[in-house]
C-alpha positions as a Markdown table, in Angstrom:
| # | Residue | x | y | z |
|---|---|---|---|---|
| 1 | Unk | 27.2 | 75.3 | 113.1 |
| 2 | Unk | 28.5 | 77.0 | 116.1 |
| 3 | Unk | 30.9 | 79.8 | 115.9 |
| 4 | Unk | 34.2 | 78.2 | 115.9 |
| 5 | Unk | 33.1 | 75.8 | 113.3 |
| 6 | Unk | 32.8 | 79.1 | 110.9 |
| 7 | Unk | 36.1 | 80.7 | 111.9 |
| 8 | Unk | 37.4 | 77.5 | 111.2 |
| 9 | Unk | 35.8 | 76.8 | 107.4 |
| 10 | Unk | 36.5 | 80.8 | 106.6 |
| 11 | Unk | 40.6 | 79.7 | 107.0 |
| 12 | Unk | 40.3 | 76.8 | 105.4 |
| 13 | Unk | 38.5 | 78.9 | 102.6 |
| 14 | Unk | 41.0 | 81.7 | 102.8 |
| 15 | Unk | 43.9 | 79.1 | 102.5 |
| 16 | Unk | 42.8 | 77.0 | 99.8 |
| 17 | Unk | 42.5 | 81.0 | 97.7 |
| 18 | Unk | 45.6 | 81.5 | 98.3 |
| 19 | Unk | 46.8 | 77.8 | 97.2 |
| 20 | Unk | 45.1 | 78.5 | 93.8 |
| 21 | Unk | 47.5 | 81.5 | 93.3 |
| 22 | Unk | 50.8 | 80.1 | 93.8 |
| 23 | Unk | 53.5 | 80.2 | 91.1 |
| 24 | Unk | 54.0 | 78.0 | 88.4 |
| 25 | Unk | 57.1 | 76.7 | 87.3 |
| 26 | Unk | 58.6 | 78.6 | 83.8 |
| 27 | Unk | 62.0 | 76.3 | 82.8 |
| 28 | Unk | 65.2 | 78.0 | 82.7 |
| 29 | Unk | 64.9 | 80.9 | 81.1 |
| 30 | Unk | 66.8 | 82.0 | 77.9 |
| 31 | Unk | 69.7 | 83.8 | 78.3 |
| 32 | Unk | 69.5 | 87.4 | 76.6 |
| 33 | Unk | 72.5 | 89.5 | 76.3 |
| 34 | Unk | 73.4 | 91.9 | 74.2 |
| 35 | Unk | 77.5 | 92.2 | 74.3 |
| 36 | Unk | 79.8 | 89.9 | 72.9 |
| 37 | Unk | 82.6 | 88.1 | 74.3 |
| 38 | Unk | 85.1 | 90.6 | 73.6 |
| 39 | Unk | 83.4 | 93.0 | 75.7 |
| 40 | Unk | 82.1 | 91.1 | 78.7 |
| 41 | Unk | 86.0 | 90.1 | 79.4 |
| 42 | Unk | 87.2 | 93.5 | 78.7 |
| 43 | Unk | 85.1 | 94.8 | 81.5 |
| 44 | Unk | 86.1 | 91.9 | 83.8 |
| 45 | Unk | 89.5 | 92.4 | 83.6 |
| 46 | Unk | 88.9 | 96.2 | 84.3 |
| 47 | Unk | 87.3 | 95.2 | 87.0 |
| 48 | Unk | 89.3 | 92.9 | 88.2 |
| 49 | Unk | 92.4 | 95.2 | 88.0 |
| 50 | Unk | 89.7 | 98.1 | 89.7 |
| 51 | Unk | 90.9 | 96.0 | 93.3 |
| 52 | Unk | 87.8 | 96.8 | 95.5 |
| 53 | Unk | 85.4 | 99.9 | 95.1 |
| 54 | Unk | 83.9 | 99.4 | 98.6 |
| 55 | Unk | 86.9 | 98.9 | 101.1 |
| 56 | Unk | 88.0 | 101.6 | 103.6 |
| 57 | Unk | 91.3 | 102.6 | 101.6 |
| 58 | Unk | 90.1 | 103.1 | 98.3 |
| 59 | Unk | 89.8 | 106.1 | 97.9 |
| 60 | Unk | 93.5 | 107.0 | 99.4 |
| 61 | Unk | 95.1 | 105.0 | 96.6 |
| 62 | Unk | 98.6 | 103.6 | 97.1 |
| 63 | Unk | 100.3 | 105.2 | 100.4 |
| 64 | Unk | 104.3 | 105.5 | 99.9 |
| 65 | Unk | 106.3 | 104.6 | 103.0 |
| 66 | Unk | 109.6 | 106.3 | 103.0 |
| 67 | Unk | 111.6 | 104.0 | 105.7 |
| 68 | Unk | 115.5 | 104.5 | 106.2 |
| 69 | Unk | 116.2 | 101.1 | 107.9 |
| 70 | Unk | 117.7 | 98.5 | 105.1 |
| 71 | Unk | 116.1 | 95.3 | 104.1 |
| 72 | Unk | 118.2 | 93.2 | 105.5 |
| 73 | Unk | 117.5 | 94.9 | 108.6 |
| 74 | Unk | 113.7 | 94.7 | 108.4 |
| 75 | Unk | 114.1 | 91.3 | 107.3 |
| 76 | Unk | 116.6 | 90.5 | 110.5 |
| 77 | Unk | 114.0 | 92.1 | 112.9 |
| 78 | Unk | 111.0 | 89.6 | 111.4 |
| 79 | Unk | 113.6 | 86.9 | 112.0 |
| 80 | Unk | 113.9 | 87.5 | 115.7 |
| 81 | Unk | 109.9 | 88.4 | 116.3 |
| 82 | Unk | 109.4 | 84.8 | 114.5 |
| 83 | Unk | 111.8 | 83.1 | 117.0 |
| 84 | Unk | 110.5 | 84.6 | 120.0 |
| 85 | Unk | 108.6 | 82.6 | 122.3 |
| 86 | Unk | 107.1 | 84.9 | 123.8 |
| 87 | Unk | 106.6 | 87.2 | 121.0 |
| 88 | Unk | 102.5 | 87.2 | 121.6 |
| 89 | Unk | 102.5 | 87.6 | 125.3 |
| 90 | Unk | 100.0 | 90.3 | 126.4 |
| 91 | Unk | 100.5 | 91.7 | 129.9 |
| 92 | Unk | 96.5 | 92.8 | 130.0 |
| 93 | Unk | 95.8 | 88.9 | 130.0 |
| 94 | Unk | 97.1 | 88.3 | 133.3 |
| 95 | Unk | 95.6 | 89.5 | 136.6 |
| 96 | Unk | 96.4 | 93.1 | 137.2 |
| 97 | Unk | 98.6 | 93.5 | 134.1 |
| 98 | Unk | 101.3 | 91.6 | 135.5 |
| 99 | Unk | 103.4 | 88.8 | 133.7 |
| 100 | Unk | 104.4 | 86.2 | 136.1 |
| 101 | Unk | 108.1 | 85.7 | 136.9 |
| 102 | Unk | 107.5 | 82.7 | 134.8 |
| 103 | Unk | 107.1 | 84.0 | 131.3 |
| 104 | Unk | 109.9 | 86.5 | 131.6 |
| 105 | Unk | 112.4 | 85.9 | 128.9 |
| 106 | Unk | 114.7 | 83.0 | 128.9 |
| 107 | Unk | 118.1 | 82.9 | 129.5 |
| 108 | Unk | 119.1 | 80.4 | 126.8 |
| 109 | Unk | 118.3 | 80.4 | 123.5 |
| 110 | Unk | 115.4 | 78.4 | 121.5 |
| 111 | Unk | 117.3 | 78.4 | 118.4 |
| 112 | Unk | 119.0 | 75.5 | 117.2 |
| 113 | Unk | 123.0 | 74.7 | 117.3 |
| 114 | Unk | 124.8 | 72.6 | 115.0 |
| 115 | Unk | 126.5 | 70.4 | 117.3 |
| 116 | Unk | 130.3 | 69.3 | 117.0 |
């Protein structure tokens, strides 16, 4: 036997070892707890009502917002984003920051007239 034909039956020798020690297959194993209904769904709603332990905000808790415009107002101002055309036109997307004469804002409106 030469040399490579060693190196060659040592692998094989090495592999078929480590064949012998694979894992067997157990079944499913046995569920083994020791709470009771009761308090496994006690401690999910607590958790569930915990909102998220790991995002950025949760330590700050709930942040008050004192605003003096009205809700109709608010709700008048989301109106007229919604309906704008161009509402999502970003100057830094054209070349040299500059929106061509084309997207400038219309002179008629998009909204829809009840005709008579």
């Amino acid at each position: 036997m030469n040399t490579k034909q060693l190196i060659a039956a040592a692998a094989l020798a090495v592999l078929g070892t480590a064949a012998a020690h694979a894992e067997t297959y157990e079944g499913v194993q046995a569920v083994t707890s020791y709470a009771n209904r009761a308090d496994v769904q006690a401690e999910a709603v607590a958790a569930a009502r915990g909102g998220n332990p790991y995002s950025d905000s949760a330590a700050e808790g709930v942040l008050a917002i004192d605003s003096t415009l009205d809700r109709n107002a608010v709700r008048d101002q989301a109106v007229a984003a919604a309906h704008n055309p161009l509402q999502s036109l970003d100057r830094r997307a054209f070349y040299r920051d500059q929106v061509p004469s084309a997207y400038s804002k219309p002179a008629v409106s998009f909204t829809r007239q009840a005709g008579l």
